[in-house]
PDBQT receptor file of N, H, CA, C and O in Angstrom, charges set to zero:
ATOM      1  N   UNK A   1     -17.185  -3.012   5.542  1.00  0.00    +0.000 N 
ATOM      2  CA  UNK A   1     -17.411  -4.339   4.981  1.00  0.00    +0.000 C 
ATOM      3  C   UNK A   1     -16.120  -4.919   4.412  1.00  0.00    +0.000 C 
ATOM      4  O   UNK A   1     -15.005  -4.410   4.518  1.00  0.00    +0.000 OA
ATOM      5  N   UNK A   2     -16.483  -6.252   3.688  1.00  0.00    +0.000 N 
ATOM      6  H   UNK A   2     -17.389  -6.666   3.602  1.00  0.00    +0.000 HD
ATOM      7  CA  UNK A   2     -15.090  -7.259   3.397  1.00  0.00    +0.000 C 
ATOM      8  C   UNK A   2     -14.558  -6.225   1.903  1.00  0.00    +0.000 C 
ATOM      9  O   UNK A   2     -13.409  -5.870   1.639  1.00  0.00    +0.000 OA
ATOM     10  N   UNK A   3     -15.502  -6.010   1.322  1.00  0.00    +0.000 N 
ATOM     11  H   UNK A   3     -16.436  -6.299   1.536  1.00  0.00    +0.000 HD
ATOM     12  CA  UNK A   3     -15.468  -5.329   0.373  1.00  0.00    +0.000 C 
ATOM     13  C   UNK A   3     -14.836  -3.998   0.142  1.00  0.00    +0.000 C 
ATOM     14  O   UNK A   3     -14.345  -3.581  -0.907  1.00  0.00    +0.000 OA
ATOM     15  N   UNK A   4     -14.964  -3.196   1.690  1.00  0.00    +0.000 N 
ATOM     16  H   UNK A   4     -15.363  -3.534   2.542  1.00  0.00    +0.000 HD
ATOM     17  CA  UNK A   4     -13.971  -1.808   1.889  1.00  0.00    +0.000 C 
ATOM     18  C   UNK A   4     -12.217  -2.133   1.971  1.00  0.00    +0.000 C 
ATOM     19  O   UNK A   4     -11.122  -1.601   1.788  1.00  0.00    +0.000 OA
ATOM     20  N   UNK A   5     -12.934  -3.532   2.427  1.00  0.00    +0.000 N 
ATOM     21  H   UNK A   5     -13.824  -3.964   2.576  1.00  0.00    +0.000 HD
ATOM     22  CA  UNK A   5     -10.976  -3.687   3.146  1.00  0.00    +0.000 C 
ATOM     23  C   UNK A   5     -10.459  -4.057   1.475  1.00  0.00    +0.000 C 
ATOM     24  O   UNK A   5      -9.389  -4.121   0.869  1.00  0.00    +0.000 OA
ATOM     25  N   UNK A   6     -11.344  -4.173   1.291  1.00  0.00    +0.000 N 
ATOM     26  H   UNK A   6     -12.213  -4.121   1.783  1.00  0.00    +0.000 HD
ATOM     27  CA  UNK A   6     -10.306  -4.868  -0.362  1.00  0.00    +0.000 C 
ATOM     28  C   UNK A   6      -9.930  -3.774  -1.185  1.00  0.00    +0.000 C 
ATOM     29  O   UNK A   6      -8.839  -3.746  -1.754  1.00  0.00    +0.000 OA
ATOM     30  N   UNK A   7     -10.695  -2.962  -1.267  1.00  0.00    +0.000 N 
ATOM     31  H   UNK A   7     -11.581  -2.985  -0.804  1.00  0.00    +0.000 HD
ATOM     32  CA  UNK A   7     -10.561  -1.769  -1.904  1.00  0.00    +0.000 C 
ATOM     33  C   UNK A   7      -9.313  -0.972  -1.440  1.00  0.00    +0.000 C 
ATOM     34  O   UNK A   7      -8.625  -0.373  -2.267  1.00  0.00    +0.000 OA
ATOM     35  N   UNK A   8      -8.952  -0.965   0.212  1.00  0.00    +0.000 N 
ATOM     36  H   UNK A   8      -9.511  -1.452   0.883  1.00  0.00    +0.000 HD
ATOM     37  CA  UNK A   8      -8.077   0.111   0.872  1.00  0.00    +0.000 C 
ATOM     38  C   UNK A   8      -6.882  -0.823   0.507  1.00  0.00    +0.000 C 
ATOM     39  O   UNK A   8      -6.555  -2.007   0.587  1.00  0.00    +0.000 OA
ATOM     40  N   UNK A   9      -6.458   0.273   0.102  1.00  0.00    +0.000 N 
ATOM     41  H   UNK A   9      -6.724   1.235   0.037  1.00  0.00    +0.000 HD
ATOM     42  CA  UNK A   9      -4.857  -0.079  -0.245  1.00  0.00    +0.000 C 
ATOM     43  C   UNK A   9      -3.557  -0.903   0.647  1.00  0.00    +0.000 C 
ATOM     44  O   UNK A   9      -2.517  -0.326   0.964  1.00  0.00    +0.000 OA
ATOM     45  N   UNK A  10      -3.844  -2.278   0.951  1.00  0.00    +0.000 N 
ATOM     46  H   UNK A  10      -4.689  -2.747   0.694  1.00  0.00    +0.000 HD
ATOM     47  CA  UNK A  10      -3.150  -3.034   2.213  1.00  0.00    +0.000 C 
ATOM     48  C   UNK A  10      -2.251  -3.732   1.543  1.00  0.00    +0.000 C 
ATOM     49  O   UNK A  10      -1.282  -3.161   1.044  1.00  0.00    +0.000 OA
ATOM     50  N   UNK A  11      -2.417  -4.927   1.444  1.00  0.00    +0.000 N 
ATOM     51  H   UNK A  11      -3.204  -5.391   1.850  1.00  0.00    +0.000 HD
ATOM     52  CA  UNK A  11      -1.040  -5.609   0.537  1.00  0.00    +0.000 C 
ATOM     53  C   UNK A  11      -0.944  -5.143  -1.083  1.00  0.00    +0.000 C 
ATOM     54  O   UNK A  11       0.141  -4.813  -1.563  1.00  0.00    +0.000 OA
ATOM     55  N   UNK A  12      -2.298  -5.150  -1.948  1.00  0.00    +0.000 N 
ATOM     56  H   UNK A  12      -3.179  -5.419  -1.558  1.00  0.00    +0.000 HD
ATOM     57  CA  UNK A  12      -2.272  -4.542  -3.062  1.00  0.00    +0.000 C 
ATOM     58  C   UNK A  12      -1.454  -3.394  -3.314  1.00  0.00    +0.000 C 
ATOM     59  O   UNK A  12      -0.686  -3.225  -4.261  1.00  0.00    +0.000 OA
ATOM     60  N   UNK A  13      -1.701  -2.641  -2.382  1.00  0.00    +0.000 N 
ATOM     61  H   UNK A  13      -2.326  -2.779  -1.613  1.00  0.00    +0.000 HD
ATOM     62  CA  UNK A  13      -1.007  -1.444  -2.096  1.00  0.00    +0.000 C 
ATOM     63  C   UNK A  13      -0.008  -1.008  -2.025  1.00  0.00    +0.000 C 
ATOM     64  O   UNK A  13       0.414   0.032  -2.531  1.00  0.00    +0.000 OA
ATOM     65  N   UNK A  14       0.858  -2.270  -0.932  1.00  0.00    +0.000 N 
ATOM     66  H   UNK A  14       0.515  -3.114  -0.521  1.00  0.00    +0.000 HD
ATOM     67  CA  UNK A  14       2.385  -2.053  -1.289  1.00  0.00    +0.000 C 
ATOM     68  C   UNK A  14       2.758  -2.233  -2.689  1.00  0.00    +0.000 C 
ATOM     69  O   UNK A  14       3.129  -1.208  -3.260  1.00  0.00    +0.000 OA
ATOM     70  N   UNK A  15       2.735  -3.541  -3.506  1.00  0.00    +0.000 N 
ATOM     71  H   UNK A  15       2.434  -4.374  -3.042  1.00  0.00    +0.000 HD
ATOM     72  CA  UNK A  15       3.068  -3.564  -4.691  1.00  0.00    +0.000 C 
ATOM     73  C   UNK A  15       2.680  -1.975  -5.619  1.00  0.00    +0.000 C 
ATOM     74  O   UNK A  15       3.427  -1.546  -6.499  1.00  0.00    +0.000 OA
ATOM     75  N   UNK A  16       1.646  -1.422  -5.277  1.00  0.00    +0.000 N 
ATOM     76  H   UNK A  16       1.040  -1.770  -4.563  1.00  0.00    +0.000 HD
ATOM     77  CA  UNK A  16       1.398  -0.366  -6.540  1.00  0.00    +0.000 C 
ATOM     78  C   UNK A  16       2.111   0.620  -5.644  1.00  0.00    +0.000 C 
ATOM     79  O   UNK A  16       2.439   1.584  -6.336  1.00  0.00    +0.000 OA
ATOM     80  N   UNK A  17       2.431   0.751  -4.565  1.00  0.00    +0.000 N 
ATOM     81  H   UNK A  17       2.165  -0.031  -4.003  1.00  0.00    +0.000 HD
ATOM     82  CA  UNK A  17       3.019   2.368  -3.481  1.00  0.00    +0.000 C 
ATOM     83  C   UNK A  17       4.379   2.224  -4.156  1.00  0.00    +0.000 C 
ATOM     84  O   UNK A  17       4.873   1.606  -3.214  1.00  0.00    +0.000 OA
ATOM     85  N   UNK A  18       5.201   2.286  -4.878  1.00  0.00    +0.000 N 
ATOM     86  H   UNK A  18       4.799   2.789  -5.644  1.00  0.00    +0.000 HD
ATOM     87  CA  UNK A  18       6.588   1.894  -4.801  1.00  0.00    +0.000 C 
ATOM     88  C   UNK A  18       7.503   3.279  -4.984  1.00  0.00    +0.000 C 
ATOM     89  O   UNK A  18       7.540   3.811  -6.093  1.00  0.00    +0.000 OA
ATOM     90  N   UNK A  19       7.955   3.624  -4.295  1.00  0.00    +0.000 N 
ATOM     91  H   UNK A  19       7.925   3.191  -3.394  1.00  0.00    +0.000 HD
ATOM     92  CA  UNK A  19       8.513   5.021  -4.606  1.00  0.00    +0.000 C 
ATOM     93  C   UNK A  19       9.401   4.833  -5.455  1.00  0.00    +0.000 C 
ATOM     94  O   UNK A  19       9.651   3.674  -5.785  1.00  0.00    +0.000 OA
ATOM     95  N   UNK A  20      10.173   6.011  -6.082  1.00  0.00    +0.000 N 
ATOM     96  H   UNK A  20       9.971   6.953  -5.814  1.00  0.00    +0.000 HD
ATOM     97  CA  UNK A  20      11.009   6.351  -6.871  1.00  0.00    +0.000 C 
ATOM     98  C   UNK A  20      12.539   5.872  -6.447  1.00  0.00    +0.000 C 
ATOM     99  O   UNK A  20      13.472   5.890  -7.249  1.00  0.00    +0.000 OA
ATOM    100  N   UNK A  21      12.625   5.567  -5.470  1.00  0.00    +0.000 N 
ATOM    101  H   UNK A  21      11.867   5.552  -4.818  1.00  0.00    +0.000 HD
ATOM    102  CA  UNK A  21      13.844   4.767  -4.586  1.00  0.00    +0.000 C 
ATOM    103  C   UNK A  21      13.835   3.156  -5.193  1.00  0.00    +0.000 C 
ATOM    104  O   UNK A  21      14.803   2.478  -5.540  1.00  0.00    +0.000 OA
ATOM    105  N   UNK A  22      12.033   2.720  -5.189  1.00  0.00    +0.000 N 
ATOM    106  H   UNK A  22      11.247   3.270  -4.908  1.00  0.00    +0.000 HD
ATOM    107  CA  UNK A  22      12.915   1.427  -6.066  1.00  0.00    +0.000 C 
ATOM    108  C   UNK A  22      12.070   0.489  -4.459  1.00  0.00    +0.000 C 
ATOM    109  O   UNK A  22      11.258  -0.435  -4.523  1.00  0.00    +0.000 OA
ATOM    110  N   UNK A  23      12.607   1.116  -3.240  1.00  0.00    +0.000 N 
ATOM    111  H   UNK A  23      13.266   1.866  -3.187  1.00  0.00    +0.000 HD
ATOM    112  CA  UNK A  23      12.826   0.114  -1.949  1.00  0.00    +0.000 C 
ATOM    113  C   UNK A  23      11.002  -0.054  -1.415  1.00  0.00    +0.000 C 
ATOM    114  O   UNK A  23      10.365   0.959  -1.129  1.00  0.00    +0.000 OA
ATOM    115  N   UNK A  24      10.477  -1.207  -1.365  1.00  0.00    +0.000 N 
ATOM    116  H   UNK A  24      10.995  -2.030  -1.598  1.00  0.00    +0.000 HD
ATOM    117  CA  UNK A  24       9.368  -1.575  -1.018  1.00  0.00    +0.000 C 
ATOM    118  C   UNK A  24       8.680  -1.113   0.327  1.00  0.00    +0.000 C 
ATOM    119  O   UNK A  24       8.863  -1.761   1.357  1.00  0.00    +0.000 OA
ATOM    120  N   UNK A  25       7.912  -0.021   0.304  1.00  0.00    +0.000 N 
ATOM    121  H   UNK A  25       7.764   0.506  -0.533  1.00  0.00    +0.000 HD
ATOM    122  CA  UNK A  25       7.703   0.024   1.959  1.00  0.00    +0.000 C 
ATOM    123  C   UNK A  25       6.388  -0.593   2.644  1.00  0.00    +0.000 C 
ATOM    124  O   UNK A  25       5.430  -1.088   2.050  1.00  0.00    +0.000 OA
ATOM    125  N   UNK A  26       6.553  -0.455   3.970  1.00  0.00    +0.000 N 
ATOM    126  H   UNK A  26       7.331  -0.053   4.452  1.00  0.00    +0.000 HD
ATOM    127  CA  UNK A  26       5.420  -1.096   4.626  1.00  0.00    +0.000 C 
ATOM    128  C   UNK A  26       4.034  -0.518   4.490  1.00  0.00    +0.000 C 
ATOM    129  O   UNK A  26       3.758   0.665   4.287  1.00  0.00    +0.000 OA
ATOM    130  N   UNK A  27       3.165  -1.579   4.640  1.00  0.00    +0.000 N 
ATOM    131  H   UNK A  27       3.389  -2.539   4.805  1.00  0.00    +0.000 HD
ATOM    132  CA  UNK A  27       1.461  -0.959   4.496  1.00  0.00    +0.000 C 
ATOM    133  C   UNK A  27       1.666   0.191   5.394  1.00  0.00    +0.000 C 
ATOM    134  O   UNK A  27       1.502   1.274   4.832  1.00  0.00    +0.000 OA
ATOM    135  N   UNK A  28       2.007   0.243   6.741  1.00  0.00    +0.000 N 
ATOM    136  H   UNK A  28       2.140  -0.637   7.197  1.00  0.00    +0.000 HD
ATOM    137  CA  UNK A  28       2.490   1.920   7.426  1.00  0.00    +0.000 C 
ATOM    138  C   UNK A  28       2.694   3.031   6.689  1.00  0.00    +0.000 C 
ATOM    139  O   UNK A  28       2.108   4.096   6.490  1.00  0.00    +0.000 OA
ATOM    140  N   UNK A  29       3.620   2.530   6.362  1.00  0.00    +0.000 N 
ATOM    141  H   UNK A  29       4.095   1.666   6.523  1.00  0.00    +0.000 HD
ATOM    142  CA  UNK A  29       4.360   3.636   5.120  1.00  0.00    +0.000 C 
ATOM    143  C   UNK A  29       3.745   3.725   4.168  1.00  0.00    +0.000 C 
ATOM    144  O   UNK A  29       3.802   4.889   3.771  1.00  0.00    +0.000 OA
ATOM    145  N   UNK A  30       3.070   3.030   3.453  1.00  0.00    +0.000 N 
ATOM    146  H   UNK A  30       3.023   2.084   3.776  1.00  0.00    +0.000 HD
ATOM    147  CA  UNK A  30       2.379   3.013   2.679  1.00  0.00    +0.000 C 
ATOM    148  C   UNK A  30       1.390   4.150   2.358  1.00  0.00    +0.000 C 
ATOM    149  O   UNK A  30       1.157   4.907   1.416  1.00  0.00    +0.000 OA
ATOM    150  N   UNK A  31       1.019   3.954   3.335  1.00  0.00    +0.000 N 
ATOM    151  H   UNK A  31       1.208   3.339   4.100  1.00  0.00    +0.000 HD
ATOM    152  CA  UNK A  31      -0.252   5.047   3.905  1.00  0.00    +0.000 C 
ATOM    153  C   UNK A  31       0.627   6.914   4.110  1.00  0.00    +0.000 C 
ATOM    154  O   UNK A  31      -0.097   7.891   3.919  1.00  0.00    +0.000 OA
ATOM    155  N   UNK A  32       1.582   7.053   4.350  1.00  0.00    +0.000 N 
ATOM    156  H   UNK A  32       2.170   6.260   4.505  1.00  0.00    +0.000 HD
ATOM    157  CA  UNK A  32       2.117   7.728   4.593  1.00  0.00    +0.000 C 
ATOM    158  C   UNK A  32       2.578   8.775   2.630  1.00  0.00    +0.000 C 
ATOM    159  O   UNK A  32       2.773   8.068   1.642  1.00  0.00    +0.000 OA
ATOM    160  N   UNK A  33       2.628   9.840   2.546  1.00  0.00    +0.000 N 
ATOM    161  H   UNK A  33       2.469  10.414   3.349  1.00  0.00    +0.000 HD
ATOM    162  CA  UNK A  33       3.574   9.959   1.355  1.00  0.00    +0.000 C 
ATOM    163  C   UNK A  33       4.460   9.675   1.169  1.00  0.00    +0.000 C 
ATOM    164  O   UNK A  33       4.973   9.928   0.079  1.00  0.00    +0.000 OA
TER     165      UNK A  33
């Protein structure tokens, strides 16, 4: 549902994924450790 996709971590996601590097990665990467 519209409601799962909001939840899974997609653009929200990048902003909160931010590694310790600082450098923004892609929803791909994102998903990735």
């Amino acid at each position: 549902r519209a409601d799962s996709g909001d939840q899974v971590p997609r653009r929200p996601g990048i902003q909160r994924f931010v590694p310790p590097g600082g450098a923004p990665r892609t929803p791909a990467q994102c998903t990735l450790p």
